[in-house]
N, C-alpha and C positions, 0 to 999 in steps of 0.2 A: 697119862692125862691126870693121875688122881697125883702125881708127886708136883707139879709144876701147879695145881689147886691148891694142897698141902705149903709148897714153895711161897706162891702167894699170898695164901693167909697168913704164914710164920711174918712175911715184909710188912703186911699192913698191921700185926700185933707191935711187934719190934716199933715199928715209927711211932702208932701211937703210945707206946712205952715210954717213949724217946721226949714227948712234947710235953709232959710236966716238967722234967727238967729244963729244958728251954727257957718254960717260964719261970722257972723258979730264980734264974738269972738273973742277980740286982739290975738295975736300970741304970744307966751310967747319966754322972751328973753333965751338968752343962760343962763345967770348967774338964769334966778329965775329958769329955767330947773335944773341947777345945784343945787340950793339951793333945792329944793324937793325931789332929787335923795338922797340928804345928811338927809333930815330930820331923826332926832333921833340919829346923829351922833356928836361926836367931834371930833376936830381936834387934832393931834397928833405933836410929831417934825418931823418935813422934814426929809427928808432921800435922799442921794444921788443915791442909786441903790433898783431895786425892783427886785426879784427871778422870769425874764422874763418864765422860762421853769415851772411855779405854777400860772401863768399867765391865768385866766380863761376867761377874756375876757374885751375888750376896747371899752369904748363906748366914741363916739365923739360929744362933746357940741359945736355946730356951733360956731364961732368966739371967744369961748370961753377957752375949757379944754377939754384933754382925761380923761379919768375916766377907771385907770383897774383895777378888782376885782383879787384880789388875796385869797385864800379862802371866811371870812367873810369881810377882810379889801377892802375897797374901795382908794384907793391910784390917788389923784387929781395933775395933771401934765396943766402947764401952759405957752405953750413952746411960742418960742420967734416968731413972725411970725404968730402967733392967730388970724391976719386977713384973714391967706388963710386958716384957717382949716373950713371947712364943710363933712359933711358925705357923700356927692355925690361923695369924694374922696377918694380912694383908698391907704393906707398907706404903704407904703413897707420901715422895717425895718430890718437895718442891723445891726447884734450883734456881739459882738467881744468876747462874751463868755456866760455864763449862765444868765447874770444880762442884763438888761436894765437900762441906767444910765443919770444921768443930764447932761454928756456931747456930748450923742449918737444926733443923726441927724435921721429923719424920710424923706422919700423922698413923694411926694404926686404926684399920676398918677387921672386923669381926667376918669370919671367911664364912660361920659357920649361921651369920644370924641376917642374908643378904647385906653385906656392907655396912652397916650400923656402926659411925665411930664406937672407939674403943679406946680411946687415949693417945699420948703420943710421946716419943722420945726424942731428947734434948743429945745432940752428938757430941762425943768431947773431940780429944785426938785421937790421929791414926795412929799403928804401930806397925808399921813395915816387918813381915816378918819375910827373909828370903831365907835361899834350901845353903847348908853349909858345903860350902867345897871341901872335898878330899882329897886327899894329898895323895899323887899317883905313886903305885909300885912299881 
């Protein structure tokens, strides 16, 4: 009984040993987040409009870029006002039809203050990024 107390205490000293280094871990910037989200990817031509309603989901790179998955494509948008985008924000977009486009506007509500505008970003173009094929052995 007293080695598996002992056992135990040793595991919860060791972890908490273990959590200043953790944090001590730089905090990765928005672009190298981006660059690993893309890994295995190229880049494609921009494109002005992406098929918003096949729209699978948008992920937001702090001061950086939306990122929306459109099936396997990853479609990177780098709107103008990049310094007020973070994910504690709420994006409410309005569409003038099926597409989402480089000239639409996103408005940005504050998650953290009930909904309180917050600013809003101007979209440019997409950038299709798809996964690269490998040349079979």
């Amino acid at each position: 009984m007293k080695k598996i107390a002992i056992a135990a205490a040793l595991a919860v000293g060791t972890g908490m040993l273990a959590m200043p280094a953790a944090e001590a871990r730089p905090k990765q910037t928005g672009e190298e987040r981006l660059a690993k989200m893309l890994e295995g990817r190229e880049a494609g031509k921009p494109v002005s409009c992406i098929p918003y309603t096949r729209t699978q989901d948008a992920t937001v790179i702090d001061k950086t870029a939306i990122v929306y998955r459109v099936g396997s494509t990853l479609y990177v948008n780098r709107p103008d006002n990049v310094d007020r985008l973070t994910r504690d924000d709420i994006m409410v977009t309005k569409l003038y039809g099926s597409q989402l486009c480089n000239n639409d506007t996103i408005q940005l509500r504050d998650r953290t203050a009930l909904g309180m505008w917050n600013g809003f970003l101007g979209l440019n173009e997409f950038v299709p990024y798809k996964k690269v094929k490998t040349a079979a052995r």
